[in-house]
PARO-228742 format. One record per residue (C-alpha): residue number from 1; x, z, y. Coordinates in steps of 0.25 Angstrom, whole numbers, always signed. Layout:
# PARO-228742
+-----+-------+-------+-------+
|  nr |  east |    up | north |
+-----+-------+-------+-------+
| NUM |     X |     Z |     Y |
...
+-----+-------+-------+-------+
END
This chain:
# PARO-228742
+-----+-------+-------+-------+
|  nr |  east |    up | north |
+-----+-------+-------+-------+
|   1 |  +585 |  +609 |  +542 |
|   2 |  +576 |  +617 |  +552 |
|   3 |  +564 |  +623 |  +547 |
|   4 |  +550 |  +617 |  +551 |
|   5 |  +536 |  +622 |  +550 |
|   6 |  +525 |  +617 |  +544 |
|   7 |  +519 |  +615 |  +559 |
|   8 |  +530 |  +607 |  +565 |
|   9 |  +531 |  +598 |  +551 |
|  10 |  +515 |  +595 |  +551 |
|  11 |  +517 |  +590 |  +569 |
|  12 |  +529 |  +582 |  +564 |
|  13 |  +528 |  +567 |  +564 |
|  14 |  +543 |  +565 |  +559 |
|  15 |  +542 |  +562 |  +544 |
|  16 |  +552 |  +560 |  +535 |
|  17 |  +560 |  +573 |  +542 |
|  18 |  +565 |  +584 |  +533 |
|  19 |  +558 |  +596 |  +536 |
|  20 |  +559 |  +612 |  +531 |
|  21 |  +547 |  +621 |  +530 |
|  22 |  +546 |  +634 |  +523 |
|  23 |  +532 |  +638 |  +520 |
|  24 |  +523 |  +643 |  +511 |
|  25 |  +516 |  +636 |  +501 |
|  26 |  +501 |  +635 |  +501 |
|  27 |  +500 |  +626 |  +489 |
|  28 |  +508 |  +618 |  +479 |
|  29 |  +500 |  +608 |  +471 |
|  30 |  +503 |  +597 |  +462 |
|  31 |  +518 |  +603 |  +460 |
|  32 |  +521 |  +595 |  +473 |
|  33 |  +513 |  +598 |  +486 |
|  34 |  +516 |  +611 |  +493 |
|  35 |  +505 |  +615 |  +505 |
|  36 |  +516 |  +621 |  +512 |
|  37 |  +512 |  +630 |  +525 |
|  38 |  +522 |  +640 |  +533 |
|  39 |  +511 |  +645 |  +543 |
|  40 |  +513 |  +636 |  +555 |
|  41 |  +502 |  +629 |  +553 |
|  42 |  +488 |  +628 |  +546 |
|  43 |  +492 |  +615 |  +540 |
|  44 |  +501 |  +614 |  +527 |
|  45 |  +511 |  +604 |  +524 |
|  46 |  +512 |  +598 |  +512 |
|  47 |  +526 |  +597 |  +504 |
|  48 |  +528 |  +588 |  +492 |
|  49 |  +536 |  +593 |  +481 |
|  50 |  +546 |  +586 |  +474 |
|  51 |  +542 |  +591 |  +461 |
|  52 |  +551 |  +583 |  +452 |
|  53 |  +564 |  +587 |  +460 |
|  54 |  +559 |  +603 |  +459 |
|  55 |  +561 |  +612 |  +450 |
|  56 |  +550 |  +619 |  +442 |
|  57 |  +554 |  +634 |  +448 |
|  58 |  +552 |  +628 |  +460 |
|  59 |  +538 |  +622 |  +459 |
|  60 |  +534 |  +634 |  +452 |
|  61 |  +537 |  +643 |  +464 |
|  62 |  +530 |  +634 |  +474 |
|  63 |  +516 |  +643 |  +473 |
|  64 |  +506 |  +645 |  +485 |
|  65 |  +513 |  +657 |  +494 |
|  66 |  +527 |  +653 |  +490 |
|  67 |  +537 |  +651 |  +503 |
|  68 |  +545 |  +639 |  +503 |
|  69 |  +554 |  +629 |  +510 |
|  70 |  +555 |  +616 |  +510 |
|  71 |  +563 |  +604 |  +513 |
|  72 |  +556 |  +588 |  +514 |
|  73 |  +554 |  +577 |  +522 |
|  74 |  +542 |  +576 |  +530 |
|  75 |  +533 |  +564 |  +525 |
|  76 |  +521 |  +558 |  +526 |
|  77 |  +510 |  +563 |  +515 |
|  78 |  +504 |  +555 |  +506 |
|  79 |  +494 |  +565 |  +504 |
|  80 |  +480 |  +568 |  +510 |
|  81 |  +482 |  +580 |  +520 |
|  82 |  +493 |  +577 |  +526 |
|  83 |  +500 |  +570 |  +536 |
|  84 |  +515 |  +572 |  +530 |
|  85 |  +522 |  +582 |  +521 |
|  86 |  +535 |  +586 |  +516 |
|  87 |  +542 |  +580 |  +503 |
|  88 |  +550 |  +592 |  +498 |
|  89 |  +565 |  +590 |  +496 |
|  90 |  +569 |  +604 |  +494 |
|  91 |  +560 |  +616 |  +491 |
|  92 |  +563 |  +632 |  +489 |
|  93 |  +554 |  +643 |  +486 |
|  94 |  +557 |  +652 |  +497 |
|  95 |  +547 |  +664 |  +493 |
|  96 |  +537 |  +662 |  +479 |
|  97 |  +524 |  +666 |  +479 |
|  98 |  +517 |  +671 |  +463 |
|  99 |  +505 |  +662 |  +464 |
| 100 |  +500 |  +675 |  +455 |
| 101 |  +502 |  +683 |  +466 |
| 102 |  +499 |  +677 |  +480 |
| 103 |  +486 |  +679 |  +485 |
| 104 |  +484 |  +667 |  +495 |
| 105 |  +481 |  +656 |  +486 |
| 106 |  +476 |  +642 |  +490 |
| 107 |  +462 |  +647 |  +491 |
| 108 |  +450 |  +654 |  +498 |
| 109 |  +451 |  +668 |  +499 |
| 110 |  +442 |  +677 |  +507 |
| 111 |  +447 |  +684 |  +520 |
| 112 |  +444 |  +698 |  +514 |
| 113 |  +456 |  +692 |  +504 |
| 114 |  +465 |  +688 |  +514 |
| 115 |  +465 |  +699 |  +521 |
| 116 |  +469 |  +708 |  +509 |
| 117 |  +481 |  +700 |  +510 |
| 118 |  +483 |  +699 |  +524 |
| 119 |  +497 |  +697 |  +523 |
| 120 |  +496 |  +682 |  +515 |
| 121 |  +483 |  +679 |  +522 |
| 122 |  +489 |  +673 |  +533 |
| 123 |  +495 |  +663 |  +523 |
| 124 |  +480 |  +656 |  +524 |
| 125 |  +476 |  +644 |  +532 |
| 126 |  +465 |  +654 |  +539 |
| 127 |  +473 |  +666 |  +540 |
| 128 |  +486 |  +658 |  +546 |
| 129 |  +478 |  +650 |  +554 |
| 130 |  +471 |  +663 |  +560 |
| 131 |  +485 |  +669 |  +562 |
| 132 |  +491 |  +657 |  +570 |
| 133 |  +480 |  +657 |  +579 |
| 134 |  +479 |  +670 |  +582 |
| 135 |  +494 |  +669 |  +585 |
| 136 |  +491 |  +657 |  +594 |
| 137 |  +481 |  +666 |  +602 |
| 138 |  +489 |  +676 |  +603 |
| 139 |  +498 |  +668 |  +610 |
| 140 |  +489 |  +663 |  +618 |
| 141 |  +485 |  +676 |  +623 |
| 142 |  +498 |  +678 |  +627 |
| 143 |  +500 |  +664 |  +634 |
| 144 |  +487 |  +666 |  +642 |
| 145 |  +492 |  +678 |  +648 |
| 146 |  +505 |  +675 |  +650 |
| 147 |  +502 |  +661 |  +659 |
| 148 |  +493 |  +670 |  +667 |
| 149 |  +502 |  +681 |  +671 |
| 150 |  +499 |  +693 |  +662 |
| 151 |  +507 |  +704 |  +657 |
| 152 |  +507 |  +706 |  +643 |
| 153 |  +506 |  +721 |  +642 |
| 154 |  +510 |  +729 |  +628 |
| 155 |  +501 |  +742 |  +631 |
| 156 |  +501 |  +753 |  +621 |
| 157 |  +496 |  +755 |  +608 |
| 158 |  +496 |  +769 |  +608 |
| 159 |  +488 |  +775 |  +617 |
| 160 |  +481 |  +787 |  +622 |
| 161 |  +469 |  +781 |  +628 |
| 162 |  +457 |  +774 |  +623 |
| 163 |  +453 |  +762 |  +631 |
| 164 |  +441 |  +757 |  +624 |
| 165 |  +436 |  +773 |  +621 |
| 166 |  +430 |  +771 |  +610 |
| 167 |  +439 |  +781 |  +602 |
| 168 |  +443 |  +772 |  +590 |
| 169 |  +457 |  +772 |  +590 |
| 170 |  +468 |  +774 |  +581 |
| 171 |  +475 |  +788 |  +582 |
| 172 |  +491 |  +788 |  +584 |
| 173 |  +498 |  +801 |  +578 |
| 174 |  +510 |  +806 |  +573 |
| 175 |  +502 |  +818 |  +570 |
| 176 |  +502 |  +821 |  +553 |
| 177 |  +490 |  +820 |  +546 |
| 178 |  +481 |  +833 |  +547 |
| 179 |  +494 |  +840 |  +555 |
| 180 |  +491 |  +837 |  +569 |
| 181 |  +494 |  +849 |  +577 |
| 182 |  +479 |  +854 |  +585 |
| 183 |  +475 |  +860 |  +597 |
| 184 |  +470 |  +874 |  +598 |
| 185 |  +456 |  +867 |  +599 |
| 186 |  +459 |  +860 |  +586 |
| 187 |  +462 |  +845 |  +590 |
| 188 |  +474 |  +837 |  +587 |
| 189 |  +485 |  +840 |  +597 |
| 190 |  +491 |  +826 |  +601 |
| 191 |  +499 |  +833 |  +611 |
| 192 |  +509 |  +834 |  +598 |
| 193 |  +508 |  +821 |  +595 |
| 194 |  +518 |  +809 |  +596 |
| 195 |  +512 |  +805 |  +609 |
| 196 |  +507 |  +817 |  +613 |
| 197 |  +493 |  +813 |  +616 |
| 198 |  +482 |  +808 |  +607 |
| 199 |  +485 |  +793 |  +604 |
| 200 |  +480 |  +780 |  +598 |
| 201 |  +482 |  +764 |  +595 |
| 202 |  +476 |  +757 |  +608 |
| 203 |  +462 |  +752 |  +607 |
| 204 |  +466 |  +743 |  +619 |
| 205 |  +478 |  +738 |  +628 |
| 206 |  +469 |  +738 |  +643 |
| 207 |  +471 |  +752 |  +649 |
| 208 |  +486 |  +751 |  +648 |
| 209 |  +485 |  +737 |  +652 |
| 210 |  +479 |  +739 |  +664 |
| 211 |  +488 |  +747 |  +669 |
| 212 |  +497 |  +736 |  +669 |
| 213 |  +488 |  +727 |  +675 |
| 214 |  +486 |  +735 |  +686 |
| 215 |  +502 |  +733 |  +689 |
| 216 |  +505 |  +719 |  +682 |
| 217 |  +491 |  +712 |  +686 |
| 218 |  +487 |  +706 |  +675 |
| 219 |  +493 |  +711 |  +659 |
| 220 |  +488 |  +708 |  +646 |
| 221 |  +488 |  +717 |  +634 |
| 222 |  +490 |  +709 |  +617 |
| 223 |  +491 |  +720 |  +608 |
| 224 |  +484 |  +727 |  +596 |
| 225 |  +474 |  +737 |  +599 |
| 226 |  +466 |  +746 |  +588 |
| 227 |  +454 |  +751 |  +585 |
| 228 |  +449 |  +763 |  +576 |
| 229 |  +435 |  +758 |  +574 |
| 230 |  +429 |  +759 |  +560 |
| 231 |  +424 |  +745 |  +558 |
| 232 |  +426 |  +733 |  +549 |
| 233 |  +420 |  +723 |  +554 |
| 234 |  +427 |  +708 |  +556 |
| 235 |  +428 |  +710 |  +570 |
| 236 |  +436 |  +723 |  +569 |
| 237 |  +451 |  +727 |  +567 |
| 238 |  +457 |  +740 |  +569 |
| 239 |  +469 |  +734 |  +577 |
| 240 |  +469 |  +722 |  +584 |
| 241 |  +475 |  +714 |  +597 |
| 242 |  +469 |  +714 |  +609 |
| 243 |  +472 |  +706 |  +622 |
| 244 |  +469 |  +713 |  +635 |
| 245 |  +474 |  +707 |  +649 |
| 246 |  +470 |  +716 |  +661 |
| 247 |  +472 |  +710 |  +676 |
| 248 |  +472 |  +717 |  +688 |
| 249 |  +465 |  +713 |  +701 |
| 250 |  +456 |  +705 |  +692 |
| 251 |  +440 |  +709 |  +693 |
| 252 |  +430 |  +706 |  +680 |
| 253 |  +428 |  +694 |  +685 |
| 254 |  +444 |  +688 |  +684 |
| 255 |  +443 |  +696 |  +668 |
| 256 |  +433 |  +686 |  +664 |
| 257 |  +439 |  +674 |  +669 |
| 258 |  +453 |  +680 |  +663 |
| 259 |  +448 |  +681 |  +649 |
| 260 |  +439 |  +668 |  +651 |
| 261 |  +453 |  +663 |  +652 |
| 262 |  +460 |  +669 |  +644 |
| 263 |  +451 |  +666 |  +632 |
| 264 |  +449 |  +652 |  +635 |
| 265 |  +465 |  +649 |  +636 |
| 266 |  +468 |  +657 |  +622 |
| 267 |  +457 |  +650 |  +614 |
| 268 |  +462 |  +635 |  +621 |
| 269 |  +476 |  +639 |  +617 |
| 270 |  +474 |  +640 |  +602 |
| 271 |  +462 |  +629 |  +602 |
| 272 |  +476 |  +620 |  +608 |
| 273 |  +485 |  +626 |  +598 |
| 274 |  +479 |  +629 |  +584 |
| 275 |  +472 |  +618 |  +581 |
| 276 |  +476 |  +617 |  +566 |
| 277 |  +472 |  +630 |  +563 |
| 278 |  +459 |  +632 |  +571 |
| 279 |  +455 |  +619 |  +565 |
| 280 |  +457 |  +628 |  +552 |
| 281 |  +450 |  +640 |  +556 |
| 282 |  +440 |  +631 |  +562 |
| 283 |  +437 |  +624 |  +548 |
| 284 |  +438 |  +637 |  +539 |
| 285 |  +426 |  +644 |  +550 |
| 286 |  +417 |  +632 |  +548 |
| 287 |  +418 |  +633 |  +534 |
| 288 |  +414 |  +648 |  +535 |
| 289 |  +403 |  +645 |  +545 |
| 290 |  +397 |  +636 |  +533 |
| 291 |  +397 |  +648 |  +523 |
| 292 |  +388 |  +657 |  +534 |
| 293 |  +373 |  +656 |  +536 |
| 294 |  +368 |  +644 |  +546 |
| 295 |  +365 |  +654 |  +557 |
| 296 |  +378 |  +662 |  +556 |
| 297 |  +387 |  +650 |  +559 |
| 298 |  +394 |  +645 |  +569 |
| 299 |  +390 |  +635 |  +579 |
| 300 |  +403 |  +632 |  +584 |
| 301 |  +416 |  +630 |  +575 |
| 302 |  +428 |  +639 |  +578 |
| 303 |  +436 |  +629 |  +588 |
| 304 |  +420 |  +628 |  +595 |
| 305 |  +421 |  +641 |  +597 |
| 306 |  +435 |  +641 |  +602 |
| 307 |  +433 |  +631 |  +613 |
| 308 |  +420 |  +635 |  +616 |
| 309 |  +427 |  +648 |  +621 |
| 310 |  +438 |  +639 |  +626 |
| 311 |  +430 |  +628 |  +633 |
| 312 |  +416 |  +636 |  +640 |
| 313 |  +417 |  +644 |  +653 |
| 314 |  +413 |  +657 |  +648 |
| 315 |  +399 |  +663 |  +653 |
| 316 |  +400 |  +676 |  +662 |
| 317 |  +387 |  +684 |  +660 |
| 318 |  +384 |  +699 |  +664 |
| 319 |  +380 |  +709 |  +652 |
| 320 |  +367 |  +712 |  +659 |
| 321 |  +364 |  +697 |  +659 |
| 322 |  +369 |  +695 |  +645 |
| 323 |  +360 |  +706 |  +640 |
| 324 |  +347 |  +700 |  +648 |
| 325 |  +350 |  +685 |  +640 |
| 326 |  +352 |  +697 |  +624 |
| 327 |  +340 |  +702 |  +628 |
| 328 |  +330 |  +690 |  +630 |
| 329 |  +338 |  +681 |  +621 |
| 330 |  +330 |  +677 |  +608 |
| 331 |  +340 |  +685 |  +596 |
| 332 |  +338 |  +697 |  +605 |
| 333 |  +323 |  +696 |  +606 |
| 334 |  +323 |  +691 |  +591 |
| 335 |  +331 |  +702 |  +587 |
| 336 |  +341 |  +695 |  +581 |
| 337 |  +352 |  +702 |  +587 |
| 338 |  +357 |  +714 |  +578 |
| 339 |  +359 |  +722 |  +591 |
| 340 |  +346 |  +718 |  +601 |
| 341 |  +349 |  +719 |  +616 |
| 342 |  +338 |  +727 |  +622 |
| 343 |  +344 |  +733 |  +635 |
| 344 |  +356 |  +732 |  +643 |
| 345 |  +367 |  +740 |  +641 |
| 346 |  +369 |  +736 |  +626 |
| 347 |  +381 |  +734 |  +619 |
| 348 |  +382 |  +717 |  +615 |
| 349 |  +386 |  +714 |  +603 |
| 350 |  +391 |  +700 |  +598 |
| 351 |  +379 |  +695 |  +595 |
| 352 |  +374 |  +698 |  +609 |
| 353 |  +389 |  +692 |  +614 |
| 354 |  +387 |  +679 |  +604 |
| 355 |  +374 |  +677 |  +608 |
| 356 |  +377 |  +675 |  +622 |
| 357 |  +389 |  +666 |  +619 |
| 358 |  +384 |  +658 |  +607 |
| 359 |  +370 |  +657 |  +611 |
| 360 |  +366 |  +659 |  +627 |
| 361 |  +378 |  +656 |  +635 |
| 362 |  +385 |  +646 |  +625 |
| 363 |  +397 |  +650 |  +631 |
| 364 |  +408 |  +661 |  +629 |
| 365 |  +401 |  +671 |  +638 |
| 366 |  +406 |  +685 |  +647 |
| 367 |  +399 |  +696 |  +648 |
| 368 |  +402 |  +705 |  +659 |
| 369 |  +398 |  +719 |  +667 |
| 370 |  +394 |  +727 |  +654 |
| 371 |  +387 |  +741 |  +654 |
| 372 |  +397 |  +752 |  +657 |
| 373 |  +391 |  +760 |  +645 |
| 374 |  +397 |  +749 |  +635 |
| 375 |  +411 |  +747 |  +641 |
| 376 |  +423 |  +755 |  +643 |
| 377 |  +426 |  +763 |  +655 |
| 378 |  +438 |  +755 |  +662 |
| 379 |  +427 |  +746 |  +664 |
| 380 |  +425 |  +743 |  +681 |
| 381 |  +411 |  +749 |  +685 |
| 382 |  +401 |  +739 |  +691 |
| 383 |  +393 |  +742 |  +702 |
| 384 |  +381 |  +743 |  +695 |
| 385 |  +387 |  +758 |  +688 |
| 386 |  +382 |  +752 |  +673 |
| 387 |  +392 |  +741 |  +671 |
| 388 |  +404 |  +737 |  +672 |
| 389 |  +414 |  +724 |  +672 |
| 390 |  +416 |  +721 |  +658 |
| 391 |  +417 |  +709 |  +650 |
| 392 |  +416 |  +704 |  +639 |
| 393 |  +419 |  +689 |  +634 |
| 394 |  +410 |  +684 |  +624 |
| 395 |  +414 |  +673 |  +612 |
| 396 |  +407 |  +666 |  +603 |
| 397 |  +407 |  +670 |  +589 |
| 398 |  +413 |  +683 |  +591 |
| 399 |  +406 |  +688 |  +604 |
| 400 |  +414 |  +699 |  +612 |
| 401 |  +429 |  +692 |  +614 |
| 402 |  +435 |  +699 |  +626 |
| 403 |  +430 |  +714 |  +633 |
| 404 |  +436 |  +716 |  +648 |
| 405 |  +430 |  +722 |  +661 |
| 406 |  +436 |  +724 |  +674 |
| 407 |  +442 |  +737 |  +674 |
| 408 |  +438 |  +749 |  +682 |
| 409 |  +447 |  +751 |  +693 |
| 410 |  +442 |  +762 |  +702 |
| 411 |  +446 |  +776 |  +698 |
| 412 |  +436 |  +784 |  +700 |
| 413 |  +426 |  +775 |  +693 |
| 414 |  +435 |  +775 |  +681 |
| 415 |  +436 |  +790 |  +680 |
| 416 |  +420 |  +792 |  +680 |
| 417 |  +418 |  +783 |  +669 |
| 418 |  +429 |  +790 |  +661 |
| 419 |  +423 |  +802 |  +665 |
| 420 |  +410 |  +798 |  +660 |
| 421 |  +415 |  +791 |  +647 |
| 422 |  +422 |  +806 |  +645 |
| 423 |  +437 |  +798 |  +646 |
| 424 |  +450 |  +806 |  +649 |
| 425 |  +455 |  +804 |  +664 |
| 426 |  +468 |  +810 |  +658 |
| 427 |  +468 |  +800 |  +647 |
| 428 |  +468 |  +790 |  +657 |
| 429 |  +476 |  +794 |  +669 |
| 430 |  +486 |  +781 |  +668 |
| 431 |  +473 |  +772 |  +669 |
| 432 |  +466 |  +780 |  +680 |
| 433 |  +478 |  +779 |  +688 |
| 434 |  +476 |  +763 |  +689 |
| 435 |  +465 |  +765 |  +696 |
| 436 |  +472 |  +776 |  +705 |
| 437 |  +484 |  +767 |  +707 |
| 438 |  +482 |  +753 |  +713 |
| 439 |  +468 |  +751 |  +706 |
| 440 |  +464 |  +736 |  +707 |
| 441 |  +453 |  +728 |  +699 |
| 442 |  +457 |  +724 |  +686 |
| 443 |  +451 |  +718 |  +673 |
| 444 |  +455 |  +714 |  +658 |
| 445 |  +450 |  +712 |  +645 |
| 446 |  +453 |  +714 |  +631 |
| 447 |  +450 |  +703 |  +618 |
| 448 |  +454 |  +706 |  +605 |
| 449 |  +463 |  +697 |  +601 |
| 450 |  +459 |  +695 |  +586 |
| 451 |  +444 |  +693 |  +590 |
| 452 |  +450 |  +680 |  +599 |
| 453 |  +457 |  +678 |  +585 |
| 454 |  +445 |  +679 |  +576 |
| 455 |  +436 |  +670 |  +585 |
| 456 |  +449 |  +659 |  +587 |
| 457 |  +449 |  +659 |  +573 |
| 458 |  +435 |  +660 |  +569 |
| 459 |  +440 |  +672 |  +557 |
| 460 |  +427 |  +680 |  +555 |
| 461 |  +434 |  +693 |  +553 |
| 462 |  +446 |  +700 |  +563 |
| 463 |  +452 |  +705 |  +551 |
| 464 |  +455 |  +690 |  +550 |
| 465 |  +463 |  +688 |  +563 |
| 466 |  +473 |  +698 |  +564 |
| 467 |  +486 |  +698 |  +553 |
| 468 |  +482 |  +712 |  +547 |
| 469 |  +469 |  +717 |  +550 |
| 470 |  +467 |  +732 |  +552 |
| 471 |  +454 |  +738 |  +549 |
| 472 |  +446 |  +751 |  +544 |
| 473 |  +454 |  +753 |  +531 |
| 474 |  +463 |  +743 |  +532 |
| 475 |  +478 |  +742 |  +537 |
| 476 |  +484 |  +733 |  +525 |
| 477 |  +498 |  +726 |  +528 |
+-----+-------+-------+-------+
END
């Protein structure tokens, strides 16, 4: 008999067919009723012991974690619940579980918990569900660009080059601790080292990927990036996945509408197919919206949230015109925001971002043409010589969801602001020679994948959205 899953049984409307699952059982009461779950769905299905016809050894073993298959015809319940569930006619104890010792039992435990036992915690309704839909939207990612005529580009994870410049990377050596050979000035000589150069885990896939836009047309980068930055907070990891397409021939203008797009076709795709579990996650957020203070809640539930992403044209407005609506708007002048806006030039935060998406525009919103103190040097020069054609898209809840600008195309611009931002030409000889060979406008952008997870899925806490989180001090499993 072929194996089913638990999802396929549950859309079935065939009863009284014999059926196999293997599972995991959630909860046996009443020496009778297994919740049986094998991670395909949210849902459970319920299989009714025989208990007459089975052994005490057998019963015994059937505790909350054990593995099992099972044998039955598929009936109509009786029960409240459910629709239909398995009568059991044969049942074996493929793996036990000491109730003693399993960790996950049928009740609340906090996230700090779980994720000190983040390889069981994915056998929770919050954690699997979170899991599935981030598999979901990964896939989605992938679709998206694939439709539309992208390359998916694997770019390095060891590099020598700093794309962001903020200098937080991870080192990658072969050296021995404290017997790294030095210069006659006393540095570390990399020049012995395995590459032979000083090296590091990518902050980002874009400069690489670039290069193969600039011969493919349009590329896109899924991959996990790092980032040495000291900080625990819930909207930090030390490694993450981040989705970067770059396009050539397409102007800031085209980046917007690209990720406009982009983001409106992944969200509809899991709002299509994940019901059951967004549902979930949607119930568990609005019973943790109850627990916080009137002010700090929600006015939208997490499938709100979802379509109003999904649904609204999102609103294009210029930094300097978003920073004239901070200034004069009423928190600001209040000083209720925890950073006050006084001039131009400042640095927004997600207040400021939220603000303008949650309270003014009331629409997912598009900031572009930023200061070019506060953005990175590939970014393309305005004509205006102080800003330059960045973008940023802004969500609800969360603030800052995608970063992307039209990149710098002419040469000798580019080399003044590396000049001016003390950057190594030699460094970057590869990527100074797009701009000798063929240059052309092209754009892109980067969104960190577990920040689209962490708002699809309403989780407070990134550390929540990624299988095994890695932060300061911690690299467990």
């Amino acid at each position: 008999m072929k194996k089913s899953s638990v999802a396929e049984i549950l859309k079935s409307e065939t009863f009284l067919q014999e059926v196999q699952l293997k599972g995991w059982v959630r909860t046996f009461r009443s020496n009778r009723f297994i919740a049986l779950n094998d991670g395909s769905t949210i849902k459970n299905i319920q299989c009714v012991v025989d208990f007459e016809n089975t052994n005490e050894e057998t019963l015994r073993r059937i505790t909350t974690g054990a593995a099992v298959s099972i044998k039955g015809t598929l009936i109509e319940s009786q029960g409240k619940g459910q629709t239909m569930e398995v009568q059991v006619s044969e049942l074996e104890i493929l793996g036990d579980s000491n109730p003693d010792e399993y960790p996950i039992q049928p009740k609340k435990h906090s996230f700090e918990f779980l994720r000190e036992n983040a390889h069981l915690r994915v056998r929770t309704n919050t954690f699997s569900a979170v899991m599935r839909v981030r598999s979901l939207l990964s896939y989605a990612v992938h679709k998206y660009f694939q439709e539309n005529g992208f390359n998916y580009v694997n770019t390095p994870i060891v590099t020598g080059s700093d794309a962001e410049g903020a200098g937080e990377m991870f080192k990658v050596t072969t050296f021995e601790e404290n017997k790294a050979p030095l210069t006659e000035d006393g540095k570390i000589d990399y020049s012995q080292d395995f590459f032979g150069k000083e090296t590091n885990l990518t902050v980002s896939g874009q400069l690489e990927a670039e290069t193969y836009a600039m011969a493919l047309g349009k590329v896109y980068t899924f991959g996990p990036t790092f980032r040495a930055e000291n900080s625990n907070t819930t909207r930090h990891l030390a490694e993450f996945w981040m989705i970067e397409p770059e396009v050539a021939f397409m102007d800031l203008d085209g980046n917007m509408d690209l990720a406009e797009d982009f983001i409106k076709s992944v969200l509809t795709h899991v709002l299509e197919n994940c019901k059951d579990d967004l549902a979930f996650l949607d119930n568990r957020l609005t019973q943790e919206e109850k627990t916080k203070p009137q002010a700090q809640r929600s006015e939208m539930s997490l499938v709100e949230k979802l379509k109003f992403v999904a649904d609204n044209n999102f609103k294009r407005v210029s930094y300097t015109e978003a920073i004239d609506i901070l200034r004069n708007c009423k928190p600001n002048k209040k000083k209720k925001f925890q950073f006050l806006i006084n001039e131009w030039g400042a640095d927004l935060q997600s207040e400021h971002e939220r603000y303008l998406v949650e309270k003014h525009f009331k629409c997912p919103v598009i900031l572009f043409d930023y200061p070019a103190d506060i953005k990175a040097f590939y970014m393309r020069l305005n004509e205006d010589g102080k800003t330059v054609r960045a973008m940023d898209v802004l969500f609800p809840g969360i603030g800052e969801m995608v970063g992307g600008a039209q990149r710098e195309e002419r040469y000798d611009v580019l080399v003044q602001k590396m000049k001016a931002l003390n950057i190594d030409e030699k460094e970057l000889w590869w990527y100074l020679d797009l701009r000798k060979f063929g240059t052309a406008v092209h754009s892109g952008f980067g969104l960190g994948f577990e920040r689209l997870v962490q708002f699809t899925t309403g989780m407070g806490n990134i550390r929540d959205v990624i299988p095994f989180p890695r932060t300061p001090q911690n690299a467990e499993f």
